[in-house]
C-alpha positions in Angstrom: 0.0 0.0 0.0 0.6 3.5 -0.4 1.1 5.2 3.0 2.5 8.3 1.8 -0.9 10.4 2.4 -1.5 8.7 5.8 2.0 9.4 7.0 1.5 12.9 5.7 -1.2 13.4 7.2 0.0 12.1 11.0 2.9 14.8 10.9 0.3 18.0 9.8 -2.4 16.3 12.8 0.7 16.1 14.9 2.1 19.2 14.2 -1.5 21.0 15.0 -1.9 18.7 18.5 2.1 20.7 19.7 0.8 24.1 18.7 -2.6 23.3 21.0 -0.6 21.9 23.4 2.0 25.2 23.4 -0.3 27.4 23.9 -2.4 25.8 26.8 1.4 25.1 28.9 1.1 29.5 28.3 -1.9 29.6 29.8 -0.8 27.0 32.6 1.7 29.6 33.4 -0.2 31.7 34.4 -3.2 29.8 35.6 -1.5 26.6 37.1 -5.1 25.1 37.6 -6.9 25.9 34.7 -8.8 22.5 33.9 -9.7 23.3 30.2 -5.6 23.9 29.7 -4.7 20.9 31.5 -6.8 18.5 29.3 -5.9 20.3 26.6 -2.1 19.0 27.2 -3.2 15.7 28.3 -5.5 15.5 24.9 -2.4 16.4 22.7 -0.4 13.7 24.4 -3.1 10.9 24.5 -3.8 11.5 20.4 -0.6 11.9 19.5 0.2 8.4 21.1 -2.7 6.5 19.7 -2.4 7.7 16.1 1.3 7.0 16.6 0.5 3.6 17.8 -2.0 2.7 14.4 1.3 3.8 12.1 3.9 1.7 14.3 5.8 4.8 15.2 7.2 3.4 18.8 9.9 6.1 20.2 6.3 8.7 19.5 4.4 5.7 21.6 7.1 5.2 24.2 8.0 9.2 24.8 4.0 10.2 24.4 2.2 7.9 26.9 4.8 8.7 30.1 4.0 12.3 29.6 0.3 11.4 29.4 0.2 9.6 32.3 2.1 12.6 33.9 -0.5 14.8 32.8 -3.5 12.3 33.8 -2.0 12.4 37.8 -1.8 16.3 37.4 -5.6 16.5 35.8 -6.6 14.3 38.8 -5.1 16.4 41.8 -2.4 13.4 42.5 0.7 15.9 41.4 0.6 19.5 41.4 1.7 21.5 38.1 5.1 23.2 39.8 6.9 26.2 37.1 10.2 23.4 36.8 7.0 20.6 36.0 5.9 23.2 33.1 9.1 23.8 32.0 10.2 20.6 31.5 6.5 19.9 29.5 7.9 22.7 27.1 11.0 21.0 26.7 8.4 17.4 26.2 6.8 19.5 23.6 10.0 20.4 21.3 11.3 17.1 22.2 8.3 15.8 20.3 8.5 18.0 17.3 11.8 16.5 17.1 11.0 12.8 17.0 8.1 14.3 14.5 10.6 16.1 12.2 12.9 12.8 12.4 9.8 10.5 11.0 9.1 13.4 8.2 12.8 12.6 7.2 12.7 8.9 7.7 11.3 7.8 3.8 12.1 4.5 4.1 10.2 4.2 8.0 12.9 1.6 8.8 15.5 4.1 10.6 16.7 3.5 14.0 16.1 6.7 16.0 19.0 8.7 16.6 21.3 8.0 19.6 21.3 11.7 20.3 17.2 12.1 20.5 17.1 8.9 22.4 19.5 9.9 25.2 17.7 13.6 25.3 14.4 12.3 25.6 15.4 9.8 28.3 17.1 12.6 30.1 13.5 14.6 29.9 11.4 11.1 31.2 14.1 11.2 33.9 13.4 15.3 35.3 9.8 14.0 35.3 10.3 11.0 37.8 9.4 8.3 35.0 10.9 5.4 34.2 13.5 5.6 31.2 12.8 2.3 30.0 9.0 2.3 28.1 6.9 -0.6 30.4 5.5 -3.7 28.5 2.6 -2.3 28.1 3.9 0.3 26.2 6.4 -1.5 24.4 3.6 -3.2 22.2 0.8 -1.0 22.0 -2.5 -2.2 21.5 -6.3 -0.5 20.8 -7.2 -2.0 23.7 -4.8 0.0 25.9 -5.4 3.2 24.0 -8.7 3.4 22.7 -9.7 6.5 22.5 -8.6 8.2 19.9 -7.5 8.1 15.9 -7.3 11.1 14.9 -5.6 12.3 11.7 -6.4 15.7 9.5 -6.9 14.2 6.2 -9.3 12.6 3.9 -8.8 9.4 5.5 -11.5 7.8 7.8 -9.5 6.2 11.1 -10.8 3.1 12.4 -10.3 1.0 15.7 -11.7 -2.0 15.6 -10.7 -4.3 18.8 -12.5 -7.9 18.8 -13.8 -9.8 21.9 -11.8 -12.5 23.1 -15.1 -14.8 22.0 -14.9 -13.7 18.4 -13.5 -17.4 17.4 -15.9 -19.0 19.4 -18.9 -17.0 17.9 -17.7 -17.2 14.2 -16.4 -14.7 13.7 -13.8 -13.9 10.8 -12.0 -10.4 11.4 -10.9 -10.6 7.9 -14.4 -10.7 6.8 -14.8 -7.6 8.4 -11.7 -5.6 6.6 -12.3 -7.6 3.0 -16.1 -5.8 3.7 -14.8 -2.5 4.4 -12.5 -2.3 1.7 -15.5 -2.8 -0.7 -16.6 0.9 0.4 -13.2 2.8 -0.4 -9.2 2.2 -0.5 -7.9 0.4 3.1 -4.8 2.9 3.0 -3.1 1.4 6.0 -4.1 -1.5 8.4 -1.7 -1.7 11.9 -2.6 -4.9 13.4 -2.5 -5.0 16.9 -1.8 -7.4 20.1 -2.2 -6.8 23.2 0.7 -7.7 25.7 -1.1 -11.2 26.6 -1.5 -12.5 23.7 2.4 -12.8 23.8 2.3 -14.2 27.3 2.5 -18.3 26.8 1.2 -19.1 30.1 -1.5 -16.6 29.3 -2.7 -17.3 25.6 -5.3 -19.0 25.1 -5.5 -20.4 21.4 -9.4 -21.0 20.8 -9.9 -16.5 22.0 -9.3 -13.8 19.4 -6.5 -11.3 20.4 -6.9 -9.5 17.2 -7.4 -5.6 17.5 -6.9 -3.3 14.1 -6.1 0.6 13.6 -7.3 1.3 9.7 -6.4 3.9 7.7 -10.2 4.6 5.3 -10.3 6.6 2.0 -14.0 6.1 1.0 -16.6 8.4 0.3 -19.6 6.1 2.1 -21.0 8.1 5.2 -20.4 7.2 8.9 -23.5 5.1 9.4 -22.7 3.7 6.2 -19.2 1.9 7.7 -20.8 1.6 11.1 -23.1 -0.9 9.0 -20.1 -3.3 8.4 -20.2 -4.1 11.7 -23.5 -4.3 12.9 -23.4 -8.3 13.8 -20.3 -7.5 15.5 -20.9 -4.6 17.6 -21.6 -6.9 21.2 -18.4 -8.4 20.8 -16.4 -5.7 19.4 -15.4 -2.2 20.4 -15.5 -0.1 17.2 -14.4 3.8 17.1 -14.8 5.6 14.2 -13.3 8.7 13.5 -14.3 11.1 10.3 -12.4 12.6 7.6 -12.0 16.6 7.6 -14.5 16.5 4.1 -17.1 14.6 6.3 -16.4 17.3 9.7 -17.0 20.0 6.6 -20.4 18.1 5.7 -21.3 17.5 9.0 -20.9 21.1 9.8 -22.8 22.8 6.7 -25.7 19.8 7.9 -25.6 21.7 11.2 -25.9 25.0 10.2 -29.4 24.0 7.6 -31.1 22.2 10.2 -34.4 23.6 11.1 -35.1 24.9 15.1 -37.7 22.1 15.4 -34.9 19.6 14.5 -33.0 20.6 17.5 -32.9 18.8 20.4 -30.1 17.3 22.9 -27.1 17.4 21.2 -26.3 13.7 21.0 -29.6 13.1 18.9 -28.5 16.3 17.6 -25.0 14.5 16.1 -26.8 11.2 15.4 -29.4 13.2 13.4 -26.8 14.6 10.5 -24.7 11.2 10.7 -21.7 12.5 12.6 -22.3 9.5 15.4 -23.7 6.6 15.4 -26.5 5.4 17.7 -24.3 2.6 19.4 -21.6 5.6 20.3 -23.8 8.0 21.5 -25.0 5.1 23.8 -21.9 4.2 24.8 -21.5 7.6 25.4 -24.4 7.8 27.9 -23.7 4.9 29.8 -19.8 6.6 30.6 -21.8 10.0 31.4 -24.1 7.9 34.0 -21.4 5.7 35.6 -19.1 8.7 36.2 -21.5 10.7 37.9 -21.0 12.5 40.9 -22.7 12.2 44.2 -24.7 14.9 45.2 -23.3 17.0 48.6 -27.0 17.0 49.8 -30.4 15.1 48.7 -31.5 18.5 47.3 -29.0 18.5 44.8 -28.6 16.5 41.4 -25.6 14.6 40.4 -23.0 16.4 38.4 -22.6 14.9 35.1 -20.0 15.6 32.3 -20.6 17.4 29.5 -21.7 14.5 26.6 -19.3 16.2 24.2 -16.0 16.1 26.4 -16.7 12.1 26.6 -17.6 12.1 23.1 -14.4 13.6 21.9 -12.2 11.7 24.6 -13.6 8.1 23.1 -12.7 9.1 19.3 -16.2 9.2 18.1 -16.1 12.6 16.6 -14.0 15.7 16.3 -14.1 19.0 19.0 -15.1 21.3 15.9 -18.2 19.0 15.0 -19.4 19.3 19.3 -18.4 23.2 19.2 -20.4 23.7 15.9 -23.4 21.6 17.3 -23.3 23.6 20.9 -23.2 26.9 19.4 -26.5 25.4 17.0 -28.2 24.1 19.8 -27.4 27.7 21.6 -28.4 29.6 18.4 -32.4 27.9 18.4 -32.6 28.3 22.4 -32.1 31.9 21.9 -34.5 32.1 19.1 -37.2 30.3 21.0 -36.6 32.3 23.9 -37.0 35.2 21.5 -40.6 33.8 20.1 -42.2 33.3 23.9 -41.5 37.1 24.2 -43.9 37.5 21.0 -47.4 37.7 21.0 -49.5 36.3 17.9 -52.2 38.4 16.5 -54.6 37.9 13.6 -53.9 39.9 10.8 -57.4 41.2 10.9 -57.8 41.8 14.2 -54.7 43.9 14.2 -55.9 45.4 11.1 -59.0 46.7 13.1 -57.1 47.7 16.4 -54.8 49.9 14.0 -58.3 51.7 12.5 -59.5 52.2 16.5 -56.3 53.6 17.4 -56.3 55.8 14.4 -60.0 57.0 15.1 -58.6 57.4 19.2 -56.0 60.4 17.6 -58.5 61.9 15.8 -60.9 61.8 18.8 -58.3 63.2 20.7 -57.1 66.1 17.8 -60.9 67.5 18.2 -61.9 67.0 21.6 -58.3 69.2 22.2 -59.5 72.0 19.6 -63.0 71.9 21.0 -61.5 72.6 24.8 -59.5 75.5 23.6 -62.6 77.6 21.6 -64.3 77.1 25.0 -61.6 78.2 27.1 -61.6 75.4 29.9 -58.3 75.9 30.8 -59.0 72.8 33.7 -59.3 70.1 30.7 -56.4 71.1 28.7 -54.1 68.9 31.0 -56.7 65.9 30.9 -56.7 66.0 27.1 -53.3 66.1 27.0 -52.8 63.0 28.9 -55.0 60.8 26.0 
């Protein structure tokens, strides 16, 4: 295969993920707890290491996912976000950028990395109190470990596809699945993927499916479209499926056209134009309920999360397709509020209060002329006032 677009397209998605990234370690400067800036590093970290992970780019994996996990203890309160800790997540940052401009040079993809980058970023995993050494589990990365995202700015659709350990048993055939969704488009890349286990001898088990996949998608078929190649596998599969930038482009012009009574919650909202599929959005749901929050007092309700961060963190859609379809949803909630502080009237009925209110000045006009031939000074000021 030809992975010359896909690889292109990783280093400009990568690229974009360290400019986000910059500028919310800015903000963290000078807001040390600001929780939108510190998921905003964690989420440049987390994609860049799955996406890295589908194209077999280990030093990104290995590097990536200890500064993750970094960033997941600081999002959680179990580290605090020091000016050295920032400082050295700069340095993570250009570090990255690095091991990105060394892949853009690599044509073959073969290349050992460089001595020289290796030792610097083991020095940097060292300042943050991490092992040097990547742990099995990142060593081999898997779509089971790293689910949640795929994300790559291009015209490519990116797949995860992880099958249940009864997928043997249930007959199954995971190439069935990939021979069917190459019949909708080009399969640009496939990474297949094993979890650490399946390598374990005393743990393998030869009759269960270890089998997970990251694909690469050029097809022009719509989201619910390749959902549909896996509808008889969806209880014994997790499937993420992550659009193209033409399809965020459709998806948003779909969101702009739609009518107010169309409108609703925002997940029916997405599931409406095609930008998720009825199976995420549950999944979605079910994340929202389990990781509720007790309420402090019985008067209260649990605190949920936003449907749209869990969305975005699970790789079922893109953060400008959930902005786009909040500021929608905001746009017809001020419109209605707009039409309850309108009062309909019937054309002919306003048509005849106009003709009283007409006759009402000209009532006025003469009773006024009639006061001042008579000279009643008293009534002038009661005239005035009709």
């Amino acid at each position: 295969m030809n992975l010359d677009s896909a690889r292109q397209a990783f280093i400009q998605e990568v690229a974009e993920l360290l400019q986000s990234m910059e500028d919310a370690l800015l903000a963290l400067e000078d807001n040390p707890g600001d929780p939108e800036s510190l998921d905003e590093v964690f989420r440049a970290m987390h994609t860049i290491k799955g996406t890295g992970g589908v194209f077999g780019y280990t030093p990104v994996v290995d590097f990536t996912h200890i500064v993750e996990t970094l960033m997941d203890q600081v999002r959680s309160g179990r580290m605090s976000l020091t000016k050295p800790l920032i400082e050295t997540l700069f340095e993570c940052r250009d570090h990255t950028a690095r091991l990105l401009d060394f892949i853009a040079a690599d044509v073959t993809g073969e290349a050992p990395l460089d001595e020289d980058l290796r030792r610097a970023g083991d020095a940097l995993l060292a300042r943050l109190g991490q092992p040097q050494e990547p742990t099995p589990e990142t060593a081999s990365p898997s779509v089971e470990e790293d689910p949640k995202y795929l994300p790559v700015a291009s015209d490519l659709w990116m797949l995860s596809l992880e099958f249940g350990r009864n997928a043997f048993r249930d007959g199954m055939d995971p190439l069935s699945f990939l021979r069917y969704l190459g019949s909708l488009g080009e399969l640009v890349h496939v990474a297949t993927l094993f979890p650490v286990a399946a390598t374990d001898g005393d743990g393998f088990d030869p009759e269960s499916c270890y089998l997970s996949f990251g694909i690469a998608l050029r097809s022009e078929a719509d989201k619910p479209t390749i959902a549909g190649v896996f509808e008889f596998a969806d209880e014994d599969c997790e499937i993420r499926i992550l659009e193209p930038d033409s399809a965020r482009a459709r998806y948003l012009e779909l969101l702009e056209a739609l009518p107010d009574d169309q409108i609703g919650c925002i997940g029916d909202l997405l599931v409406s134009i095609g930008a998720l599929t009825p199976r995420e959005l549950a999944r979605a749901l079910k994340i929202q309920e389990e990781t509720a929050q007790a309420p402090a007092s019985l008067d209260e309700q649990p605190t949920k999360r936003r449907i749209g961060e869990i969305l975005v963190e699970q790789g079922s859609i893109k953060p400008a397709v959930i902005e786009q379809a909040a500021k929608t949803q905001d746009a017809a909630r001020t419109r209605r509020q707009e039409e309850t502080r309108q009062i309909r009237v019937d054309a002919q009925r306003l048509g005849h209060l106009i003709d009283l209110v007409g006759e009402l000045v000209t009532s006025s006009a003469a009773i006024r002329v009639m006061v001042q031939r008579a000279g009643i000074e008293d009534m002038t000021e009661v005239v005035d006032g009709v």
